[in-house]
N, C-alpha and C positions, 0 to 999 in steps of 0.2 A: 557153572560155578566150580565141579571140580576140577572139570577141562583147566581150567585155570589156574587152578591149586596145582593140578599135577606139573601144569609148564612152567609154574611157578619154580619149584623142585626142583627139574629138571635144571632150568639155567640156574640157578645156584648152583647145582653140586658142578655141572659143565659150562662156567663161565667161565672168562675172562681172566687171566693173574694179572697181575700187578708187574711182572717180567716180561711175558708177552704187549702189553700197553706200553713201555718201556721203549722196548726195539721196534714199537710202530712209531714211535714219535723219534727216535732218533733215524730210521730210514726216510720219515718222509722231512723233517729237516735236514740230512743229507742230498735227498732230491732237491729241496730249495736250495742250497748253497750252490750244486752244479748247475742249475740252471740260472741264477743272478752270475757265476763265473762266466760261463758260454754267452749269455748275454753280452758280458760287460767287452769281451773278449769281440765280437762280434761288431759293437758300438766302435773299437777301436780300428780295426781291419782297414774298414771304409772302400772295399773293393772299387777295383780300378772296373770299372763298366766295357773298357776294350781290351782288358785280359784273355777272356773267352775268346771273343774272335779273333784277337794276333795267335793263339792257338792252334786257332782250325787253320787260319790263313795257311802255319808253317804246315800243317799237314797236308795240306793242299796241294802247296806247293814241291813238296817233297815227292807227291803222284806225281805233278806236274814232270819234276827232272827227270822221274825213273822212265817215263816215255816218252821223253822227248831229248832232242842229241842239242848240248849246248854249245853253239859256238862262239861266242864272245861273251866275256865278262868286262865292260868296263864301269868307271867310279859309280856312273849314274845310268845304268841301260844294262840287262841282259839279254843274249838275242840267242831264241830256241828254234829249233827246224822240228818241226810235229809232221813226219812226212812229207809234203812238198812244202809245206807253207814255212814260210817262218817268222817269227811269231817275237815279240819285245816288252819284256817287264822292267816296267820303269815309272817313277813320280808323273804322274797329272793331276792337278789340281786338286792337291794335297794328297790322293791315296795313290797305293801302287797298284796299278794295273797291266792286265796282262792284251795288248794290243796287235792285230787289228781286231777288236771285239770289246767289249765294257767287261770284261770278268776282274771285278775290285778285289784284293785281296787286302791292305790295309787302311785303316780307315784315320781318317785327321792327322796328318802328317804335318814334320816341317823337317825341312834339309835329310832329305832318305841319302841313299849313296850303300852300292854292295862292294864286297870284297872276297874274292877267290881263294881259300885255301884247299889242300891237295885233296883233302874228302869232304868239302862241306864249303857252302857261302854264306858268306855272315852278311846280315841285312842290317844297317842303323841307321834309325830314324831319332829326330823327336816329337816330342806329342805334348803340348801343354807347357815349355821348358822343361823338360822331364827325359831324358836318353834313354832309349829303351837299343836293346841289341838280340837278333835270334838267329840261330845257325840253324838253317833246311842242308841236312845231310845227301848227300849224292849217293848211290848205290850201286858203282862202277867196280 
């Protein structure tokens, strides 16, 4: 019983104000409103699912040129020498890959086609009716 009286005491004289109550309900209403924002934000985006890998693809491919010696660029075909072999990244059945061998670089294509400028090859493809374009930089 006093045990209780005295904790009693205690939190009254060391509770709570009415200030501090205050700035917890306006912080943690601020946390709600940023998270319904990021949400609603999020809800609208609707990320493209072949984003990420046209990404890696171009990085990829970017190793791919810095070792290997390009010798032809044309509309629909580029043809790489990797040491003796040489090697052709081009449209097969819908994605572009890198041939003689299965290594896909992108994925669900329609009408790809590259083009050669002085530091870099720009790749366009479409995807869904949608024109997508990426430049793999050359490091010559």
């Amino acid at each position: 019983m006093i045990i209780r009286q005295v904790l009693e005491k205690r939190w009254m004289s060391k509770g709570s104000t009415l200030v501090e109550a205050l700035l917890l309900i306006l912080v943690y209403n601020m946390a709600v409103v940023m998270l319904v924002s990021l949400l609603q934000q999020y809800q609208l985006r609707k990320p493209d699912i072949y984003e990420i890998q046209d990404l890696i693809s171009v990085h990829q491919l970017e190793t791919l040129f810095l070792i290997a010696t390009i010798t032809e660029v044309e509309l629909f075909e580029i043809e790489l020498m990797l040491g003796e072999d040489t090697f052709y990244l081009e449209e097969v059945n819908n994605k572009i890959i890198l041939s003689p061998g299965t290594q896909i670089f992108f994925l669900e294509l329609e009408d790809a086609y590259f083009e050669k400028e002085e530091d870099k090859i720009l790749i366009f493809f479409q995807r869904k009716n949608k024109e997508f374009s990426y430049e793999v930089r050359l490091f010559r």
